[in-house]
OpenMM code with the backbone's topology and positions (N, CA, C; nanometers):
from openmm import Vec3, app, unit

residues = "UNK UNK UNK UNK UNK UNK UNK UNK UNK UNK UNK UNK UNK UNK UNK UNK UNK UNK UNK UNK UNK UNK UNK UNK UNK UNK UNK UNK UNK UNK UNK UNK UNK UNK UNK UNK UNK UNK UNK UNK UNK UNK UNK UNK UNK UNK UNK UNK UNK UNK UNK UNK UNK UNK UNK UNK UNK UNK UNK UNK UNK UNK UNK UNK UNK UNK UNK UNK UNK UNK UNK UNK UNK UNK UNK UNK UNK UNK UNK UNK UNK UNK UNK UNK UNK UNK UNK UNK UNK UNK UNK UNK UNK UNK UNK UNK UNK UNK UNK UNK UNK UNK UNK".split()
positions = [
    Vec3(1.1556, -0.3333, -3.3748),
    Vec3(1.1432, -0.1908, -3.3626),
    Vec3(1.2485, -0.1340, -3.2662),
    Vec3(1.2887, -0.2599, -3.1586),
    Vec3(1.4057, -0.1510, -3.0961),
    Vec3(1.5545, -0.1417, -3.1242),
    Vec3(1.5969, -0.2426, -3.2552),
    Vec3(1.6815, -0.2188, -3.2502),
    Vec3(1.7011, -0.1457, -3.3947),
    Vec3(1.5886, -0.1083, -3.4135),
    Vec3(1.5932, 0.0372, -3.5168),
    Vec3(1.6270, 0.1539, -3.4573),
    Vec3(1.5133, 0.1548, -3.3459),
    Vec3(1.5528, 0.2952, -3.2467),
    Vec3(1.6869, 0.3009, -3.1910),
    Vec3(1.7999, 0.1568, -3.1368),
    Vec3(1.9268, 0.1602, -3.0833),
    Vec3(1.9819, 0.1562, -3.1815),
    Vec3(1.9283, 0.1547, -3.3206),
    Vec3(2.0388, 0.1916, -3.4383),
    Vec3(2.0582, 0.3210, -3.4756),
    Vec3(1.9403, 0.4014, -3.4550),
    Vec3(1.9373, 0.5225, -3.5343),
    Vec3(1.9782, 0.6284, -3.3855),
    Vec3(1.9789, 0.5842, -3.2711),
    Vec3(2.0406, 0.6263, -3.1542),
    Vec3(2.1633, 0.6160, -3.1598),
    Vec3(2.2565, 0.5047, -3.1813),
    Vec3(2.4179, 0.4990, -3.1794),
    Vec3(2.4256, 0.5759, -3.2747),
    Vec3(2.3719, 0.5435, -3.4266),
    Vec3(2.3962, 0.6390, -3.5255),
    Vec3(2.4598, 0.8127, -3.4970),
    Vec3(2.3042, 0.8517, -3.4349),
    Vec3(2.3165, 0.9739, -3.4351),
    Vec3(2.4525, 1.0298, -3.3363),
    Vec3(2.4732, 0.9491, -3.2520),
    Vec3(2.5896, 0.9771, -3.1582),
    Vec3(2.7377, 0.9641, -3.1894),
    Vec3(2.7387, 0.8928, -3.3106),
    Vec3(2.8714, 0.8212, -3.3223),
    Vec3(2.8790, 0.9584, -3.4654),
    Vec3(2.7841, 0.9989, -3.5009),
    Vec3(2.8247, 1.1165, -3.6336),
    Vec3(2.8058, 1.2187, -3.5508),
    Vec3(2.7271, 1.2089, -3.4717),
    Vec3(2.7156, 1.4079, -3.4339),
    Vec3(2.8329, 1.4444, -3.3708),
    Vec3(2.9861, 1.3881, -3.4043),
    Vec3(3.0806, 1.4491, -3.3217),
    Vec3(3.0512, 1.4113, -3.2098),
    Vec3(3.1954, 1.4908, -3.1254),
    Vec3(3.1766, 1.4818, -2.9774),
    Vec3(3.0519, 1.5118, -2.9012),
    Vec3(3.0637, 1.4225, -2.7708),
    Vec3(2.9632, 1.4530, -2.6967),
    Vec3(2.9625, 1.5611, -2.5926),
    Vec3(3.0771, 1.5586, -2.5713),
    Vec3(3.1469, 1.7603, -2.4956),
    Vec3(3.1371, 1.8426, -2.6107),
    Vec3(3.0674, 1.9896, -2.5690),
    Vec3(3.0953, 2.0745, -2.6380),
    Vec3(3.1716, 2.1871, -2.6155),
    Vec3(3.2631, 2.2293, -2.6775),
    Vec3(3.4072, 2.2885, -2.6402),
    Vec3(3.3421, 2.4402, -2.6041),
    Vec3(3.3335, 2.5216, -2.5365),
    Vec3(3.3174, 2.6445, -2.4963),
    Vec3(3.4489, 2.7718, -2.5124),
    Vec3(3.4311, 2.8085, -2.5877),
    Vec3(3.5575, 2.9191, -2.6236),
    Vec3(3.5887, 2.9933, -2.5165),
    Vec3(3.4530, 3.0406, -2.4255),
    Vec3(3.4641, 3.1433, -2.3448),
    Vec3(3.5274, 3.1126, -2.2286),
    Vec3(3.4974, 2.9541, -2.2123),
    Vec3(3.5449, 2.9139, -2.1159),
    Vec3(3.6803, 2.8552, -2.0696),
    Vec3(3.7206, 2.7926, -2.2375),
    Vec3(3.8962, 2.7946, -2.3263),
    Vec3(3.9514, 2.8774, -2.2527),
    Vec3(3.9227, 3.0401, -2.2751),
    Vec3(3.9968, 3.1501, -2.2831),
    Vec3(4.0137, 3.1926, -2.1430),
    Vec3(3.9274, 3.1363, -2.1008),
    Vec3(3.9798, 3.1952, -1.8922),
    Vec3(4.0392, 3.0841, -1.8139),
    Vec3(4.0482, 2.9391, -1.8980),
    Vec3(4.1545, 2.8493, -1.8686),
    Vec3(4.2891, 2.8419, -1.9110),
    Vec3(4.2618, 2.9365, -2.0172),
    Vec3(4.4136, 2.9420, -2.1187),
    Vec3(4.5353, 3.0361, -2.0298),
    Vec3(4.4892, 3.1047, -1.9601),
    Vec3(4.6402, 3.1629, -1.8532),
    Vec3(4.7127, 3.0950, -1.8188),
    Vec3(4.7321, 3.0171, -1.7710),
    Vec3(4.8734, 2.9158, -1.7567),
    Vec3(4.9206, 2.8698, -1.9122),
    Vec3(4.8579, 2.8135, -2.0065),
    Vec3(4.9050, 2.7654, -2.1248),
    Vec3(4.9665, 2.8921, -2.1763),
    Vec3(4.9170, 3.0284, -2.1860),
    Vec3(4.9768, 3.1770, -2.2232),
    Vec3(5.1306, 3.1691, -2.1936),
    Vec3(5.1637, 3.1141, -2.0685),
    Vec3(5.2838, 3.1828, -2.0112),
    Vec3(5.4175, 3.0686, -2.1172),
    Vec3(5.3833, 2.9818, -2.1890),
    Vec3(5.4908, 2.9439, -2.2909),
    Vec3(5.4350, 2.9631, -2.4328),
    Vec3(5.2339, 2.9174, -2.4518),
    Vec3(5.2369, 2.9493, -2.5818),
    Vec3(5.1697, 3.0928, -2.6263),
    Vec3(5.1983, 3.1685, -2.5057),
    Vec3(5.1635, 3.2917, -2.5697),
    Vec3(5.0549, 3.3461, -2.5146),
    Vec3(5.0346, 3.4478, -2.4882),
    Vec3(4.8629, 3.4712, -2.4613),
    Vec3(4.7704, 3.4964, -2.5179),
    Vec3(4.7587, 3.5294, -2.6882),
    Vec3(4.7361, 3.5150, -2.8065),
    Vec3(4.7477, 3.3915, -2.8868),
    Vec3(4.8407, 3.2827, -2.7725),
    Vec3(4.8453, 3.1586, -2.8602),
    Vec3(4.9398, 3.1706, -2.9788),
    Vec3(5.0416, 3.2704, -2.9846),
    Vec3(5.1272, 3.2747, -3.0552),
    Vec3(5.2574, 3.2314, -3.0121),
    Vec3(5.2978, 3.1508, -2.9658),
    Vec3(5.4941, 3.1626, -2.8473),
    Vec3(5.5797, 3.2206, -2.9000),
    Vec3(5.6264, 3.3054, -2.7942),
    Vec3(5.7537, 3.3721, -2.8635),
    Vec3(5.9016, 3.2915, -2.8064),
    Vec3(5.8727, 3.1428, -2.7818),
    Vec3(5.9771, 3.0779, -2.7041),
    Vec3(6.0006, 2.9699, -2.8117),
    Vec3(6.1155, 2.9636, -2.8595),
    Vec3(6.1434, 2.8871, -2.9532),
    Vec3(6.1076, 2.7006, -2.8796),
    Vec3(6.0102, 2.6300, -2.9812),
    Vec3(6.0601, 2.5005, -2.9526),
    Vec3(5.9042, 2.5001, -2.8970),
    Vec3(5.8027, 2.5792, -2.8637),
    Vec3(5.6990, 2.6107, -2.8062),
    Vec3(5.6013, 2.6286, -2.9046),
    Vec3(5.4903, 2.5360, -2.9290),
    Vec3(5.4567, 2.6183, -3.0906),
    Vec3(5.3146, 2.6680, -3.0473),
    Vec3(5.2368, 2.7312, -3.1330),
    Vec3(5.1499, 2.8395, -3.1660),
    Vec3(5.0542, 2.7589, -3.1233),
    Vec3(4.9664, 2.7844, -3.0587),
    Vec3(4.8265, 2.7386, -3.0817),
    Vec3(4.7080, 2.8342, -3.1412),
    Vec3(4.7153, 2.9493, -3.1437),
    Vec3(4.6095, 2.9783, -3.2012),
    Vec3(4.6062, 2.9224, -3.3733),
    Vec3(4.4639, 2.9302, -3.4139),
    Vec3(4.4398, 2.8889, -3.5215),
    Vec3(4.4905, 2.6916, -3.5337),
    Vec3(4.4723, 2.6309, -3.4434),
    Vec3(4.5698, 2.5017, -3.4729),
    Vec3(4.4242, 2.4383, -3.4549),
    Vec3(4.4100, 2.3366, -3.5513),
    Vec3(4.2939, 2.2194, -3.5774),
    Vec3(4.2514, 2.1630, -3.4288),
    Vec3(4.1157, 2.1781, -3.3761),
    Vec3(4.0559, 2.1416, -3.2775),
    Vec3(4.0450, 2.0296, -3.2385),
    Vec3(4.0973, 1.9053, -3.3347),
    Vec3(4.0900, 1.7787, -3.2741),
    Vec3(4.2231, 1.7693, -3.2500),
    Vec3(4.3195, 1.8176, -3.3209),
    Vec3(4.4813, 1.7873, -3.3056),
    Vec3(4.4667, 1.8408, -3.1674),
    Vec3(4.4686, 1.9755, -3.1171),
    Vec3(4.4587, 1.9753, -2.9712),
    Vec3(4.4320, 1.8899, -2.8498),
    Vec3(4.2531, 1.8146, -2.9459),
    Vec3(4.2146, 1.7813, -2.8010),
    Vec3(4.3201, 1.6170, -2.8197),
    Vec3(4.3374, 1.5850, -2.9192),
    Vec3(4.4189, 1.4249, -2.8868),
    Vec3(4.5486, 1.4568, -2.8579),
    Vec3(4.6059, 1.6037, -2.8877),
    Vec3(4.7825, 1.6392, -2.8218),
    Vec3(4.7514, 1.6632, -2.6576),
    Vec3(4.6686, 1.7276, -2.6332),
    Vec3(4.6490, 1.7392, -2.4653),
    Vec3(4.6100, 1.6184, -2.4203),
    Vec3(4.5275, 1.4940, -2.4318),
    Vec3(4.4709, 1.4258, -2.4239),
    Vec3(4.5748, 1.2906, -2.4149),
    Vec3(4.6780, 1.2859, -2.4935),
    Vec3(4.7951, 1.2284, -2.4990),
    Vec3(4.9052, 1.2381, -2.4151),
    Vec3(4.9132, 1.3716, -2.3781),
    Vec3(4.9950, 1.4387, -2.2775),
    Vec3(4.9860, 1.3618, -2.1636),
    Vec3(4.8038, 1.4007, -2.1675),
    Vec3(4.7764, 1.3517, -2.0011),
    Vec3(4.7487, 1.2059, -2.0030),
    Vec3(4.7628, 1.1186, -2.1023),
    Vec3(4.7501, 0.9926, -2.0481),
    Vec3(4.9303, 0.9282, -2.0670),
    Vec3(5.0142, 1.0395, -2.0727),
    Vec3(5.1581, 0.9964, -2.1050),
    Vec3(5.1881, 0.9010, -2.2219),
    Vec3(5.0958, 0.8927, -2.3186),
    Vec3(5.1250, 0.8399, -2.4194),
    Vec3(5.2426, 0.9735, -2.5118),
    Vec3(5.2107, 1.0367, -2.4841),
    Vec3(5.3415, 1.1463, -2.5776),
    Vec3(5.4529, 1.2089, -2.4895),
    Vec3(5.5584, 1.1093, -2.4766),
    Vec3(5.6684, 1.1481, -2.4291),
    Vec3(5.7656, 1.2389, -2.4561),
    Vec3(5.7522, 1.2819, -2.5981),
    Vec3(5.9097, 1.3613, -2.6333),
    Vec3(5.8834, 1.5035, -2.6165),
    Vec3(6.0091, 1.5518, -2.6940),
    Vec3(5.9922, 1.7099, -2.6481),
    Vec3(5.9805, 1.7434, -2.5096),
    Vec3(5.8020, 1.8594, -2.5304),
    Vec3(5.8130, 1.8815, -2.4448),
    Vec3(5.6764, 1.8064, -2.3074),
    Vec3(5.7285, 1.6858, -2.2993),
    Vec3(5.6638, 1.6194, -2.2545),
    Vec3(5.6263, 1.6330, -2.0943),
    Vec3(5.7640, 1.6720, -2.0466),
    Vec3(5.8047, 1.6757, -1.8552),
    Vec3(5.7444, 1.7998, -1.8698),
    Vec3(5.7249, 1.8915, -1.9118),
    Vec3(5.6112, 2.0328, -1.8913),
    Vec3(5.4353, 1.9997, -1.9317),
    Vec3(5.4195, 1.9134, -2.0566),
    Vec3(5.3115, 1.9011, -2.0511),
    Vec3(5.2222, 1.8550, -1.9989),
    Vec3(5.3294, 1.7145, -1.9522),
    Vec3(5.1910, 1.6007, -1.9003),
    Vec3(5.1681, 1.6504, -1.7344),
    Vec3(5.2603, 1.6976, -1.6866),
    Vec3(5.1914, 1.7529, -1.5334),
    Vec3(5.0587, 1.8535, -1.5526),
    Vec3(5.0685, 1.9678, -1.6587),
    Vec3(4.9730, 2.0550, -1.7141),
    Vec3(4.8876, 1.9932, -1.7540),
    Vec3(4.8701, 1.8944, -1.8544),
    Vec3(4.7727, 1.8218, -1.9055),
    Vec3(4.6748, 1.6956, -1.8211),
    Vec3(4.7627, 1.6784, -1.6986),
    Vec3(4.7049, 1.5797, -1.5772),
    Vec3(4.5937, 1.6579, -1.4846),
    Vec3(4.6356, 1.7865, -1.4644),
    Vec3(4.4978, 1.8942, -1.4062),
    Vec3(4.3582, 1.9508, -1.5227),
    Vec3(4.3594, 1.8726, -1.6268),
    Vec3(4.2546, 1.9285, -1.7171),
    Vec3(4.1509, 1.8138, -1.7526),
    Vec3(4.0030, 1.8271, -1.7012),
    Vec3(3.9160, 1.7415, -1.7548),
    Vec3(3.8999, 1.7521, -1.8932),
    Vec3(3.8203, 1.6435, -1.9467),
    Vec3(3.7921, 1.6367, -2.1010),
    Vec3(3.7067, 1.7659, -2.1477),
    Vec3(3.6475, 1.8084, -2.0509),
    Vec3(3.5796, 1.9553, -2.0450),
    Vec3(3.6929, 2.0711, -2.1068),
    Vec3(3.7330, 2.0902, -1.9696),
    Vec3(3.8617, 2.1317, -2.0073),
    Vec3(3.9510, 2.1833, -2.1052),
    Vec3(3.9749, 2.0354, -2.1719),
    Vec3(4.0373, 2.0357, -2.2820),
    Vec3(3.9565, 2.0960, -2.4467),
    Vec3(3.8845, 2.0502, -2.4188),
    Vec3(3.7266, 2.0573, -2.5488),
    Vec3(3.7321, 2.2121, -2.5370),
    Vec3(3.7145, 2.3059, -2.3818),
    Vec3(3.7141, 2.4255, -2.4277),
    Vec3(3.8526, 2.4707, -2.4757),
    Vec3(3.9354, 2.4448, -2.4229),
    Vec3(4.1013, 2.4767, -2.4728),
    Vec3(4.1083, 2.4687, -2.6342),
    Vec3(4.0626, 2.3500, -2.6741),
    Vec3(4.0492, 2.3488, -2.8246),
    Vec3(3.9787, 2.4317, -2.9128),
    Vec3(3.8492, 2.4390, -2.8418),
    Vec3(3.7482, 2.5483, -2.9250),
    Vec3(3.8289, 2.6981, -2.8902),
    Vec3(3.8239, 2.7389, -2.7876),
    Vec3(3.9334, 2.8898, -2.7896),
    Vec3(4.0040, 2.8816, -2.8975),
    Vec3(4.1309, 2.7604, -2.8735),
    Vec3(4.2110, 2.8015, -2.9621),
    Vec3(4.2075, 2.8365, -3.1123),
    Vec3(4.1157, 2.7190, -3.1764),
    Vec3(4.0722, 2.6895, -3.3178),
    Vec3(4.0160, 2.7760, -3.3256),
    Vec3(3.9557, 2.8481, -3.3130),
    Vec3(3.8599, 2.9439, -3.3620),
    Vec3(3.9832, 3.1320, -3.3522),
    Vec3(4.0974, 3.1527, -3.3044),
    Vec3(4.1866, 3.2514, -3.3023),
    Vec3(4.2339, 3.2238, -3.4387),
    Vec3(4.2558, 3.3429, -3.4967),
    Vec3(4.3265, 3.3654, -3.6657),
    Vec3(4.4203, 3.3960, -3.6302),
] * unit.nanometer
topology = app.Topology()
chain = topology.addChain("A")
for resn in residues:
    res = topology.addResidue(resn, chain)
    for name in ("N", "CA", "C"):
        topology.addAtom(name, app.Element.getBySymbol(name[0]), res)
């Protein structure tokens, strides 16, 4: 019987998605520093800088997430990963939900 219950327990955890839940509201009053290259709308008007609004919520959280563990070096890497080293997984989860959810 218990390793029905530790089955249908991992189960439910390993499908219900993440275990952070991304807060938009809270995205959007962290997003001022990210504004000042991708925009404050999440649109950049700086070439080489790309858009985040509307951009897929997991691509975010594994591009920030990458940043900050310096696994993604190119581009624009020497701007991100210092930015991406001050953001918990919190953090990031709301950064993603803000963004994904802007048309």
């Amino acid at each position: 019987m218990n390793k029905l219950v530790t089955g249908l327990v991992m189960s439910t955890v390993l499908f219900s998605g993440s275990v952070l839940a991304g807060d938009p509201v809270a995205g959007k009053a962290k997003s001022m520093v990210c504004g000042a290259c991708h925009g404050v709308a999440g649109i950049s008007s700086i070439d080489g800088y790309p858009n985040l609004a509307g951009q897929n919520e997991k691509y975010i959280i594994s591009s920030i997430k990458a940043y900050r563990t310096k696994e993604r070096s190119g581009g624009n890497a020497a701007i991100m990963q210092p930015q991406a080293s001050m953001l918990s997984d919190q953090d990031i989860e709301n950064l993603a939900a803000y963004y994904s959810q802007m048309k």
